[in-house]
VONU-610128 format. One record per atom (N, C-alpha, C): residue in one letter; x, y negated, z. Coordinates in steps of 0.1 Angstrom, whole numbers, padded with zeros to 4 digits, always signed. Layout:
// VONU-610128
AXYZ
...
//
This chain:
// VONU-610128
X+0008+0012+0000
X+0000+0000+0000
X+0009-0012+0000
X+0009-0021-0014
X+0018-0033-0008
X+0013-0043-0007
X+0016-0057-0003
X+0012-0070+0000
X+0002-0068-0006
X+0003-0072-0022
X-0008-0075-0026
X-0024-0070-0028
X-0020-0057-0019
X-0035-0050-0016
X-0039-0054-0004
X-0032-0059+0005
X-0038-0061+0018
X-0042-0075+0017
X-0038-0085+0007
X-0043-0100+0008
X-0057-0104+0001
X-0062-0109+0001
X-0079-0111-0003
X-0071-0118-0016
X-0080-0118-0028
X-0077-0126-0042
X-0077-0140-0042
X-0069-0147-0050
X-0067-0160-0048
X-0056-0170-0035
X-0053-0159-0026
X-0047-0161-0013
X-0037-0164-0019
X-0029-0177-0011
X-0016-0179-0019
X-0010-0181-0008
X+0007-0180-0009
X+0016-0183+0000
X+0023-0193+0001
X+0029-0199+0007
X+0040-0212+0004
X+0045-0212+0019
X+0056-0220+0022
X+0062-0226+0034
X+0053-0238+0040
X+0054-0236+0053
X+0049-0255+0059
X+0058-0266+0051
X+0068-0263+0048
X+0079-0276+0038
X+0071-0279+0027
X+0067-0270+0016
X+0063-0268+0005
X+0046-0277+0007
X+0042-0273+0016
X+0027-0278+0017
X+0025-0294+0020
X+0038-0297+0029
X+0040-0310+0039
X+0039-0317+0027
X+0056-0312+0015
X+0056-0319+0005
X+0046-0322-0007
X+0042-0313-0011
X+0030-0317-0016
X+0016-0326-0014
X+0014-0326+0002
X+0002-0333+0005
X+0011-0351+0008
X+0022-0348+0008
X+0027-0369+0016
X+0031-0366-0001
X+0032-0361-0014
X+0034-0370-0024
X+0018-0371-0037
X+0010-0365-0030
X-0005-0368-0035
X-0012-0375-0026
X-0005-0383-0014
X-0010-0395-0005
X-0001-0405-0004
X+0006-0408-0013
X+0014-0422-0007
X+0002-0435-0012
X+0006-0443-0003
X-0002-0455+0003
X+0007-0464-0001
X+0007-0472-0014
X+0020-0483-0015
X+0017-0498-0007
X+0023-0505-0002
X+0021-0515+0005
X+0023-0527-0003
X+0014-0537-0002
X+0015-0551-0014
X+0028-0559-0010
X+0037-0560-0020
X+0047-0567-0016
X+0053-0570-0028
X+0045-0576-0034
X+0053-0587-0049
X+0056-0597-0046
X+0070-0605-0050
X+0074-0615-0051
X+0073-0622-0062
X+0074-0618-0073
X+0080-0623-0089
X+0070-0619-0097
X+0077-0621-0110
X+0073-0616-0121
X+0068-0598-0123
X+0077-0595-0113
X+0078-0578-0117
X+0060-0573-0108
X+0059-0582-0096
X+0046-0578-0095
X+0030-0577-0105
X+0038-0586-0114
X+0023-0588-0121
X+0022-0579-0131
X+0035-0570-0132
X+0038-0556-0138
X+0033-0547-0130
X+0037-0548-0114
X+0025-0538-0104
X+0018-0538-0109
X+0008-0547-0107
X-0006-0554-0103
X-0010-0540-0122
X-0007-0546-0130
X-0014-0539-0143
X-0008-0524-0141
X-0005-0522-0134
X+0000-0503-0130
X-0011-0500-0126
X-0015-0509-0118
X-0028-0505-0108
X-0044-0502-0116
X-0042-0515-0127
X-0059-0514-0136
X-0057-0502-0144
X-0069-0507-0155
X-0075-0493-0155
X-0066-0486-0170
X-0060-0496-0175
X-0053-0492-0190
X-0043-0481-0180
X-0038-0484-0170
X-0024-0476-0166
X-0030-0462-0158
X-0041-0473-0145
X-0047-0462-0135
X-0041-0450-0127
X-0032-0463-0115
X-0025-0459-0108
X-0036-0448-0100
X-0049-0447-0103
X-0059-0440-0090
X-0058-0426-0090
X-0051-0421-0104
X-0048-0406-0106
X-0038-0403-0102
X-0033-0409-0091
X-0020-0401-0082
X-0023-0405-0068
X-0036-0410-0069
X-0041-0412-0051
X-0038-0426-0047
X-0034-0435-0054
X-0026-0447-0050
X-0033-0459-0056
X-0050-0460-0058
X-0055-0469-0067
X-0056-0479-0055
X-0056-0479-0040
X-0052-0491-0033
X-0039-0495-0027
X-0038-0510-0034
X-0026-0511-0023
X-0032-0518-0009
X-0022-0513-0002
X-0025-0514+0016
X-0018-0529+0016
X-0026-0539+0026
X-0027-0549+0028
X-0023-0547+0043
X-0020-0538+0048
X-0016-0538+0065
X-0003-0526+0063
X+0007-0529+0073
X+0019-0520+0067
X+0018-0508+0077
X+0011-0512+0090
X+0008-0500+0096
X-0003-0488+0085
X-0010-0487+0075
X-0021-0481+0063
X-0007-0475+0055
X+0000-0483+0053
X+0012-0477+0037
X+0026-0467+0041
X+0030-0463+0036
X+0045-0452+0034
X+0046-0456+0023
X+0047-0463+0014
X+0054-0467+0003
X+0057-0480-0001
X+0065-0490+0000
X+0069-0502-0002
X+0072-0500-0015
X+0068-0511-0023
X+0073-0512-0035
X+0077-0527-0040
X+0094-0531-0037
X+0098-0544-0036
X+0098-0550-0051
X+0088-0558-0058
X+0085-0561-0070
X+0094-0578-0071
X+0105-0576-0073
X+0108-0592-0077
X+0118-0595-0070
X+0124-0608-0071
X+0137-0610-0060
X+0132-0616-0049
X+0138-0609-0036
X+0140-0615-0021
X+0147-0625-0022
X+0143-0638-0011
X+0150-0645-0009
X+0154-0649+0006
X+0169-0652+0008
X+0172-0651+0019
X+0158-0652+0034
X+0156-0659+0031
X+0144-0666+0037
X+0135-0654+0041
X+0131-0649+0027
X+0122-0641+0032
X+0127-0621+0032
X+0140-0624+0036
X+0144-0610+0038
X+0138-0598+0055
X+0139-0610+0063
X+0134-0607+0075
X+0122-0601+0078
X+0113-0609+0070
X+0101-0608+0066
X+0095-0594+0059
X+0102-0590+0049
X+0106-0577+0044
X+0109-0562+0054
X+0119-0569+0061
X+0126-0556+0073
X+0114-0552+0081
X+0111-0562+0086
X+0096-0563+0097
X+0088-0555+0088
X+0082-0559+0081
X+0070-0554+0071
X+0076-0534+0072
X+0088-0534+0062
X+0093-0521+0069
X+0091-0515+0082
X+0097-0522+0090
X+0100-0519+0102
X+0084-0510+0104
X+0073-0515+0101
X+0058-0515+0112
X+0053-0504+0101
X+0060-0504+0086
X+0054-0485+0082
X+0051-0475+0092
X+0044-0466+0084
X+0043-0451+0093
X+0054-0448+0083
X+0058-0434+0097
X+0071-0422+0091
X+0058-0413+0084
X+0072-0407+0073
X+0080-0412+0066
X+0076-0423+0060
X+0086-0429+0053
X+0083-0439+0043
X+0093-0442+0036
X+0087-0448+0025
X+0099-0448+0009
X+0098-0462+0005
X+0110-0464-0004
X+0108-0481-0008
X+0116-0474-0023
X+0108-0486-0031
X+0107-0483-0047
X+0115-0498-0046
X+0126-0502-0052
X+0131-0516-0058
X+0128-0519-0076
X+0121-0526-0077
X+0112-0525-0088
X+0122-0541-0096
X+0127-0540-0102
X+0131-0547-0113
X+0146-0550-0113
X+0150-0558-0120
X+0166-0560-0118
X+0166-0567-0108
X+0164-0577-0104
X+0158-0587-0091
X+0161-0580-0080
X+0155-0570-0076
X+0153-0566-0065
X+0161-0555-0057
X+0165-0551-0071
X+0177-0541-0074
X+0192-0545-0071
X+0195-0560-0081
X+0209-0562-0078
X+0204-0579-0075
X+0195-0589-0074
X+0202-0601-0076
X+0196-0603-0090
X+0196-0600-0099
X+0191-0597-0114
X+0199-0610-0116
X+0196-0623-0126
X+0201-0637-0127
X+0206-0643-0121
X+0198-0640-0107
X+0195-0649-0097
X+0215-0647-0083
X+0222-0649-0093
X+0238-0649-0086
X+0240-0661-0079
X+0235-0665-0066
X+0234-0673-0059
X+0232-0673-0042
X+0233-0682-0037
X+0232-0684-0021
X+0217-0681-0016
X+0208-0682-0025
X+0196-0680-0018
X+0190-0670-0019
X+0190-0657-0027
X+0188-0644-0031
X+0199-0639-0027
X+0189-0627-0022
X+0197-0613-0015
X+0203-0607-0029
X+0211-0601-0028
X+0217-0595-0039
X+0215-0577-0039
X+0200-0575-0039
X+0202-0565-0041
X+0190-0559-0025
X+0184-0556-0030
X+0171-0555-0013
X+0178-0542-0008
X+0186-0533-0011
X+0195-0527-0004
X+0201-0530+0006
X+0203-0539+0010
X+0212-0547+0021
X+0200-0547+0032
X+0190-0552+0027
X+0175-0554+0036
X+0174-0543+0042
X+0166-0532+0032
X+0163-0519+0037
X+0166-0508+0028
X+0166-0498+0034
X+0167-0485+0022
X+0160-0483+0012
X+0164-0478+0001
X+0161-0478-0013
X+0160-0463-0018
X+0151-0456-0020
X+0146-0444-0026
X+0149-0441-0042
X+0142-0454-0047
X+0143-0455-0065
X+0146-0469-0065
X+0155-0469-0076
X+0155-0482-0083
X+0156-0479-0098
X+0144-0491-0103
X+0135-0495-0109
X+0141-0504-0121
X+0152-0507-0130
X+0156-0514-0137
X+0147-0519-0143
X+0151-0529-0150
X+0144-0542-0162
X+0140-0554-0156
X+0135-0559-0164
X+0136-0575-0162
X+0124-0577-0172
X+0109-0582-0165
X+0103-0570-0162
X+0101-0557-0165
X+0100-0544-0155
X+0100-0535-0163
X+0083-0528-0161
X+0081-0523-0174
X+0067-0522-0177
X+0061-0512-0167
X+0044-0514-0166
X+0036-0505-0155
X+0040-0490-0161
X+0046-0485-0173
X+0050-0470-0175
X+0060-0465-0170
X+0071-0479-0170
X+0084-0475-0160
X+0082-0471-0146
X+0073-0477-0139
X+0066-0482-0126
X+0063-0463-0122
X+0051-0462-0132
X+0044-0449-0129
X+0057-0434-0129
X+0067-0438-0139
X+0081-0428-0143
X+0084-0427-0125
X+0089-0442-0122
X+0094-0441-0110
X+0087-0436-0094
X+0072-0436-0100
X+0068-0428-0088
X+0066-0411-0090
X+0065-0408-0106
X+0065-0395-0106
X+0081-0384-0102
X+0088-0395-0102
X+0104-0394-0096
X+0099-0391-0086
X+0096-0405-0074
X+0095-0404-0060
X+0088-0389-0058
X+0076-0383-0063
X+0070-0376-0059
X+0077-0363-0060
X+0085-0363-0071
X+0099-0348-0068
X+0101-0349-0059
X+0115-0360-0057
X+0116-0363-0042
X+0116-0357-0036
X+0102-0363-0031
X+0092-0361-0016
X+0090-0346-0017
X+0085-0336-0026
X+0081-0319-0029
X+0091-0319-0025
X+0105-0317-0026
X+0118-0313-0022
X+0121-0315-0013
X+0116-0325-0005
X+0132-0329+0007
X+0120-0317+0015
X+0130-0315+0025
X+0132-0303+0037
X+0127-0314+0048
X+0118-0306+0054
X+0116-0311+0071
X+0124-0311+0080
X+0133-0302+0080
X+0144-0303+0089
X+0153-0313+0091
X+0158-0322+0076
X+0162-0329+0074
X+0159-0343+0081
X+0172-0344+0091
X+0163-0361+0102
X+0163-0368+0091
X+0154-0377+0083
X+0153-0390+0072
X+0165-0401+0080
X+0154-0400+0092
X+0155-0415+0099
X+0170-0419+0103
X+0178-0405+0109
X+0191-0405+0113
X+0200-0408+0098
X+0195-0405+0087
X+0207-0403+0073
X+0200-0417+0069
X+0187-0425+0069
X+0187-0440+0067
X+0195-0450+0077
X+0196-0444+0094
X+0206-0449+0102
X+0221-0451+0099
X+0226-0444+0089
X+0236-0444+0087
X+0238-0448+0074
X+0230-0444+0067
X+0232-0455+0051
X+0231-0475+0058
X+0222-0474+0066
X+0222-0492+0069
X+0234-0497+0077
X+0239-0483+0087
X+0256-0491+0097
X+0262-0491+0083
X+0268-0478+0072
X+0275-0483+0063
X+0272-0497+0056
X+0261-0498+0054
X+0259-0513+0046
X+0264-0527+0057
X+0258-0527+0070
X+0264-0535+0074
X+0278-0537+0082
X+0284-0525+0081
X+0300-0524+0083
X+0305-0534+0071
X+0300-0532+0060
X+0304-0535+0045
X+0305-0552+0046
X+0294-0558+0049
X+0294-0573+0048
X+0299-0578+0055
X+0302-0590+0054
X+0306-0604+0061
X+0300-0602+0070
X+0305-0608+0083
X+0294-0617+0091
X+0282-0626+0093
X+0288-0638+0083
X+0280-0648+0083
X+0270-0644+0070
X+0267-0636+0064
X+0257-0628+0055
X+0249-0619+0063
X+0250-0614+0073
X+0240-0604+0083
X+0236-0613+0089
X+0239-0624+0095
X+0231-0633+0100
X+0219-0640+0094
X+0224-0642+0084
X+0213-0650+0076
X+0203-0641+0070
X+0203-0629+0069
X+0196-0616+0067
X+0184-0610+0078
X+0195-0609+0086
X+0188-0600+0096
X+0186-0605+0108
X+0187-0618+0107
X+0190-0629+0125
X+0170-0626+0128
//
């Protein structure tokens, strides 16, 4: 008599890893957070030509305690990098951040004192998102990325301790007087 006689039809198997991953990447919750140009590239991901609703994600969350998914559309500016961390900070675990354009990614044009150079310094970065703008198909590419991802990574795996250590490396890396004006 083997397994398959003793299990009822249709019964399937998988790991609790396998199942976790699948249910947090057919629920991410992206959180509103356009700055620029590259949001109004969100924003049409979201209607109906693109119809972000077929991956569970047709709202974006207006409270950051609601979202696990940041999606940084545009360039940060010094000013409002803090602003950003916090916003992070108050996600539920897990959570992912998408850097959505050159902007947000490196600084894009914007090579100067008042832009962050790159929202990597801010917070941790899952996907980055090239172009200048890049279109709501790039947008959707980069979440059907994120959702490999997410099916893959292991529960065992601490997130939070290996994002602890990607942000000491980053701020080992800088100046001083640039962490301040960042993260004061």
């Amino acid at each position: 008599m083997g397994l398959e006689e003793k299990l009822p039809s249709g019964f399937a198997l998988t790991t609790v890893e396998n199942l976790a991953g699948y249910m947090r990447k057919n629920s991410l919750w992206p959180a509103t957070f356009g700055l620029a140009c590259c949001a109004i590239e969100m924003m049409a991901a979201g209607a109906g030509r693109y119809d972000l609703a077929r991956f569970g994600m047709e709202v974006f969350r207006a409270s950051p305690r609601q979202a696990d998914l940041m999606i940084v559309a545009g360039r940060v500016s010094n000013k409002m990098a803090p602003v950003l961390r916090q916003i992070y900070d108050q996600m539920a675990e897990p959570k992912w951040v998408i850097a959505m354009g050159a902007c947000a990614s490196s600084g894009g044009m914007f090579n100067n004192y008042a832009i962050v150079q790159g929202v990597d310094h801010v917070v941790p970065v899952d996907i980055y998102l090239p172009g200048c703008p890049p279109r709501p198909e790039q947008l959707m590419d980069a979440i059907l990325k994120l959702h490999e991802h997410i099916s893959n990574e292991k529960l065992g795996v601490n997130r939070e301790q290996v994002i602890r250590e990607v942000e000491a490396a980053a701020l080992a890396a800088k100046p001083t007087h640039q962490i301040h004006g960042l993260l004061a």
